[in-house]
C-alpha positions as CSV (number, residue, x, y, z in Angstrom):
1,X,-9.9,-3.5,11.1
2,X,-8.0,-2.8,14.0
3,X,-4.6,-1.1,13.8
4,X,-1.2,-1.2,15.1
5,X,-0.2,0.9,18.3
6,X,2.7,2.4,16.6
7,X,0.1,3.8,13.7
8,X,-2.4,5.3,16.2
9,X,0.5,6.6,18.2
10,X,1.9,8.0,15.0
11,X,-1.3,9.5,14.2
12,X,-1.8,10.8,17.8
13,X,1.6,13.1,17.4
14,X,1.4,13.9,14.1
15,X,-2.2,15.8,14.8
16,X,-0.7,17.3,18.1
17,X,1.9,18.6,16.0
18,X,-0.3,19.4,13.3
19,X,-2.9,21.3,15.0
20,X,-0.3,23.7,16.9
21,X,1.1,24.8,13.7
22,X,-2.3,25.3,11.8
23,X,-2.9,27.1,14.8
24,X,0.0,29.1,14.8
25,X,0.7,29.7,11.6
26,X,-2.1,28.8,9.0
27,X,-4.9,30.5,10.6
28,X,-4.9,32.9,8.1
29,X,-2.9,31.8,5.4
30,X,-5.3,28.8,3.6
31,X,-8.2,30.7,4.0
32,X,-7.1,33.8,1.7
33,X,-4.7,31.6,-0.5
34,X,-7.5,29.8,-2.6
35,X,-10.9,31.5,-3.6
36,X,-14.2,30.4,-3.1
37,X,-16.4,28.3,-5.4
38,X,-18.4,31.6,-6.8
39,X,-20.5,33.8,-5.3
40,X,-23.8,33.9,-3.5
41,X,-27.1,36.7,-2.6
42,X,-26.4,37.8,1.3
43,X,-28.8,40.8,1.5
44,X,-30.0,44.1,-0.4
45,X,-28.9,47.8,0.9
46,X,-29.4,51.2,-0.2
47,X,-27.5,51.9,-3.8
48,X,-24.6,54.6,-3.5
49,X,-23.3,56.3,-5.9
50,X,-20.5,54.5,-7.6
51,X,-22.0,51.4,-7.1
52,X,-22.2,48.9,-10.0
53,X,-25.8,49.6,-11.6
54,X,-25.6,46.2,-12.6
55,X,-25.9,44.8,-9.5
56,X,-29.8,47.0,-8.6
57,X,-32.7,45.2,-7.8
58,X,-35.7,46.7,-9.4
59,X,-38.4,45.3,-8.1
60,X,-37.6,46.1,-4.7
61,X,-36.5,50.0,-6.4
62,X,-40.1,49.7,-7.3
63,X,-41.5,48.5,-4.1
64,X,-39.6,51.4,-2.1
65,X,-39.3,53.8,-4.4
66,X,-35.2,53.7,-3.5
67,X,-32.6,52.1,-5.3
68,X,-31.4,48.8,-4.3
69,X,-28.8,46.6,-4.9
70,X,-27.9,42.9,-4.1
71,X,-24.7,42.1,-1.7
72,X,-23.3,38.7,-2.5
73,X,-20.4,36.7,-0.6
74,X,-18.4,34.7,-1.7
75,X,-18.7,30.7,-1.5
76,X,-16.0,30.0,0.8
77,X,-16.4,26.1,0.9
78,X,-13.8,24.3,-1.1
79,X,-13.4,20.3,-2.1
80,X,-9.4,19.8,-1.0
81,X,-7.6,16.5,-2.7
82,X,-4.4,15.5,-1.5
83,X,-3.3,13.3,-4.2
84,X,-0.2,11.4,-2.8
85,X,2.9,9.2,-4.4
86,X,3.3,6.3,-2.6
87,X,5.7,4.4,-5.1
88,X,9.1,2.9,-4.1
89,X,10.7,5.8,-4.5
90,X,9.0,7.8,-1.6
91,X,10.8,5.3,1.0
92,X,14.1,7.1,0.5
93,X,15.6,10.0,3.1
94,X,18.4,11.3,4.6
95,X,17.2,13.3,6.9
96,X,14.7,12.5,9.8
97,X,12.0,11.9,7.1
98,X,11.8,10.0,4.4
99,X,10.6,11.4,1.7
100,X,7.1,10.0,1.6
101,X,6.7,10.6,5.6
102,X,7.5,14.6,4.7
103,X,4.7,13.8,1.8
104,X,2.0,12.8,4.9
105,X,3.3,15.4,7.4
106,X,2.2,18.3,4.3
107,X,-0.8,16.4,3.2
108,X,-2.0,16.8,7.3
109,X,-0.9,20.1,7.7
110,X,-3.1,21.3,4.7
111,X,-5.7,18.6,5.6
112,X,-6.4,20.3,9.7
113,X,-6.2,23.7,7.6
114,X,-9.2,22.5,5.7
115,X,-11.2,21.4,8.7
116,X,-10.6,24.5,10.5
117,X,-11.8,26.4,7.4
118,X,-15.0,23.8,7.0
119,X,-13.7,22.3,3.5
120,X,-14.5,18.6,2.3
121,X,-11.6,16.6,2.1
122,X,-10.2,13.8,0.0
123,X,-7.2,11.3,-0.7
124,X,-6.2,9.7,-3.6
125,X,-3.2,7.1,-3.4
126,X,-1.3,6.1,-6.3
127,X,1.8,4.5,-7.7
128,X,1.9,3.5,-11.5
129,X,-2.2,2.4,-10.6
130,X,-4.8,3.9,-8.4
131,X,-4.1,2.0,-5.2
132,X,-6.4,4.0,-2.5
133,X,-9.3,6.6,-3.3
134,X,-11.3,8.3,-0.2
135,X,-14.2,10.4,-1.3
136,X,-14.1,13.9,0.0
137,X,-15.9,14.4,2.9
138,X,-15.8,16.9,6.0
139,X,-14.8,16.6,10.1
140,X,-11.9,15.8,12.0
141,X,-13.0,12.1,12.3
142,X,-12.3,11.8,8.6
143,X,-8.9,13.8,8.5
144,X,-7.7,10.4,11.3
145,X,-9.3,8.4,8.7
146,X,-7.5,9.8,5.9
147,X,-3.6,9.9,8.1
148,X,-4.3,6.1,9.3
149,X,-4.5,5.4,5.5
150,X,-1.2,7.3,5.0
151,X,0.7,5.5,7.3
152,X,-0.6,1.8,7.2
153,X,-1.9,1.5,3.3
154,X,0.6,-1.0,1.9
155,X,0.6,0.0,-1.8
156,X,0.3,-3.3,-4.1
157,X,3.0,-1.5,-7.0
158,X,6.8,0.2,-5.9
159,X,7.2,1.8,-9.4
160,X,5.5,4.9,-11.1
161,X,3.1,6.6,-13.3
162,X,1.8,9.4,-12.4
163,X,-0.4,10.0,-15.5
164,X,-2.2,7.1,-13.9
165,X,-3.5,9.3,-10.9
166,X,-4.0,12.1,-12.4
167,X,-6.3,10.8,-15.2
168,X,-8.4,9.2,-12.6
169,X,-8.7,12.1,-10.8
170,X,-9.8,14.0,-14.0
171,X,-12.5,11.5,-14.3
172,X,-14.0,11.0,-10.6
173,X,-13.8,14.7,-10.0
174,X,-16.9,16.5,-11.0
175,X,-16.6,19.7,-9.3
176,X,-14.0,22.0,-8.9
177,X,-11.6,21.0,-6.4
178,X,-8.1,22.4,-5.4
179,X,-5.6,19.1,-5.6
180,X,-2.4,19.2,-3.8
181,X,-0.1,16.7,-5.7
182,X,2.7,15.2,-3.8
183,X,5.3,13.2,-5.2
184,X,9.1,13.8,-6.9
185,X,7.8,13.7,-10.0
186,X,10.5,11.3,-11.2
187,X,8.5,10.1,-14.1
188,X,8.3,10.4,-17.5
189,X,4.6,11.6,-20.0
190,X,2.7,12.8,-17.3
191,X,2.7,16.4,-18.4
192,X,-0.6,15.9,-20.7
193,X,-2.8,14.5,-18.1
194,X,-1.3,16.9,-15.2
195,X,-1.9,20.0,-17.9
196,X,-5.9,18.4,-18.2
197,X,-6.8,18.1,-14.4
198,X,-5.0,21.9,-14.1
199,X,-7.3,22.8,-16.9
200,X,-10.6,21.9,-15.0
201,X,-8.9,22.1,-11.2
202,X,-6.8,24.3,-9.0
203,X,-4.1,22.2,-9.3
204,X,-0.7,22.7,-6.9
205,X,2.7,20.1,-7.7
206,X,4.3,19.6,-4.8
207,X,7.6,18.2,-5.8
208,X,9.6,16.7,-2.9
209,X,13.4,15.7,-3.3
210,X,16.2,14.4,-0.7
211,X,19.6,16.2,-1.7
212,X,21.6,12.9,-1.3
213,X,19.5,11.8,-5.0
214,X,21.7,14.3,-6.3
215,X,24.9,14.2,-4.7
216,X,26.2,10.6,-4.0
217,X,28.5,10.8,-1.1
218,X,32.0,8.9,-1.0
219,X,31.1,5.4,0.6
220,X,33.6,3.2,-0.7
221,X,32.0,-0.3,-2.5
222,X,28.8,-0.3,-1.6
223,X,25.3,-2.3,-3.4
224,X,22.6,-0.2,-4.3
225,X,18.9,-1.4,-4.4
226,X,16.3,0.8,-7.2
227,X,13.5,0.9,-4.8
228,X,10.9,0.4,-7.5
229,X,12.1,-1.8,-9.3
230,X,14.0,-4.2,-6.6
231,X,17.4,-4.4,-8.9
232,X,20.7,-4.3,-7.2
233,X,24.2,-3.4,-8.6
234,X,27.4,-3.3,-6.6
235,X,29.1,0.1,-7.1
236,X,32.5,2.2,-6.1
237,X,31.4,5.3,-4.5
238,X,34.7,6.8,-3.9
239,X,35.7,6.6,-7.6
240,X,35.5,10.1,-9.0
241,X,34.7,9.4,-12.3
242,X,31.6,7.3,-11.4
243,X,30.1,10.0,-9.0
244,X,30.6,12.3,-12.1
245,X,28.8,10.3,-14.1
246,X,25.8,9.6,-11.7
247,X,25.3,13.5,-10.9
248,X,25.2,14.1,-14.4
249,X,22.4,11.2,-15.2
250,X,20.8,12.8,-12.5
251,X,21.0,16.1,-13.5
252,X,19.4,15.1,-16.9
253,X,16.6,13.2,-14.8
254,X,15.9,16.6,-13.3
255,X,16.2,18.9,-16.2
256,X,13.5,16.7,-17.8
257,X,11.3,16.8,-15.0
258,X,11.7,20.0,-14.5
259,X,10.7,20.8,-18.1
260,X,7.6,18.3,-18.4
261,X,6.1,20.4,-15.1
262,X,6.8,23.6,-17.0
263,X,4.9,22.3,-20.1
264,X,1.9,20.9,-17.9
265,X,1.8,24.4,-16.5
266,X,0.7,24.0,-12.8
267,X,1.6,26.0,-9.4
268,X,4.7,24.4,-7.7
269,X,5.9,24.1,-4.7
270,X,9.4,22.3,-3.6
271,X,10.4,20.8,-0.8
272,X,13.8,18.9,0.2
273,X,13.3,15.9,2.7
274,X,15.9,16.9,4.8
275,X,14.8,20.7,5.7
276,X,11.5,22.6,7.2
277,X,8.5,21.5,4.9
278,X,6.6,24.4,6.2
279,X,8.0,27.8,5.4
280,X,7.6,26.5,1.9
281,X,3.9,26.1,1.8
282,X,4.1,29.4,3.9
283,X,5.4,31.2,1.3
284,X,3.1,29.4,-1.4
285,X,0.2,30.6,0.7
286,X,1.9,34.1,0.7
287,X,2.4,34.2,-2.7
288,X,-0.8,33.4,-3.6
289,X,-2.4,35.6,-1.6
């Protein structure tokens, strides 16, 4: 299927972009944040002393008539998921991004980080159903698979569930993997299913906000669509009392979110829409190192 010029173009700049920060600024960061897979034999040497008498091979001690022991590296290739929210609510922004485009610009940075380091990625798209699944797989060829897929996939649902993604994830997964979750996590029961996958996976939230969800500016009478679920209601934005009463339903929406992510016990990493997306995974990185 061929695709539009604006998505290729998109694509284009957003690896250009991409690749000069990885470059830049993730060269060393990705590689020491997450561990390998395990550990395997690279070589024998001489045993010193202080050396873990575990680790001596007898039969060559035998052989030589020295003391041996086995040097082992670790596995350094790892199986990245970026596991993306592509629900109604991801088409909102203030800023120069919407919040689901800041969601594909993160996804890219960390998917080019992977290449560079020689990782397998994979893409899981989801709303309140698995819309889009890309097996992992290596090369740049199949990081432009995976961003043409974040830009044109049209999802077939606006609202959410995450516990939806996340349980197929704990299903098709096999093998360790580190999955980078995306979304704003404005949902309700997925802390279960999120606490599962983190059980089995490296597991990293990545919640995403816009600051305007939180404060409503005054506006005057203005109609307000719910992106997921399409309703619209007519409201008075420069009534006091009605942006007190909005913040605080809000506020309540975030508490419990908050809350569910604590109880499902994950790495987190937050993000607002309208700022720099990258000093935050940055610092992740940093901290995790």
């Amino acid at each position: 299927m061929s695709l539009p010029p604006e998505v290729l173009k998109k694509v284009k700049l957003l690896e250009i972009n991409t690749r000069r920060l990885v470059n830049n600024l993730f060269a060393g960061e990705y590689h020491t944040a997450f561990k390998g897979q395990g550990m395997t034999f690279a070589d024998f040497r001489e045993y010193v002393p202080g050396d873990d008498v575990r680790s001596i091979s007898w039969p060559l001690t035998a052989r030589t008539g020295k003391p041996y022991i086995k040097t082992f590296e670790e596995e350094r290739e790892l199986t990245l998921i970026l596991a993306v929210d592509v629900s109604g609510s991801s088409d909102f922004g203030t800023g120069p991004y919407f919040k689901g485009e800041v969601m594909t610009h993160m996804a890219a940075l960390l998917a080019f980080s992977a290449v560079k380091n020689n990782d397998q990625i994979g893409l899981l798209l989801f709303s309140d159903q698995v819309e889009h699944f890309v097996p992992p797989k290596k090369g740049r060829g199949h990081v432009h698979r995976l961003l043409r897929d974040l830009f044109y996939y049209k999802p077939k649902s606006h609202r959410t569930k995450l516990s939806s993604g996340f349980s197929y994830l704990q299903g098709i997964l096999k093998k360790r993997a580190t999955v980078f979750v995306f979304s704003d996590f404005m949902d309700q029961g997925f802390e279960q299913s999120l606490r599962l996958l983190g059980r089995k996976h490296d597991v990293v939230a990545c919640v995403v906000n816009d600051a305007a969800e939180y404060s409503l500016p005054s506006m005057g009478v203005i109609e307000v669509q719910d992106a997921e679920t399409g309703e619209i209601v007519t409201v008075d934005t420069s009534s006091q009392s009605f942006r007190a009463q909005y913040e605080e339903a809000v506020a309540k929406r975030k508490d419990a979110r908050d809350r569910l992510l604590r109880l499902a016990q994950v790495e987190r990493v937050d993000v607002k829409s309208s700022e720099d997306y990258v000093n935050p995974l940055v610092a992740f990185f940093k901290k995790r190192r």
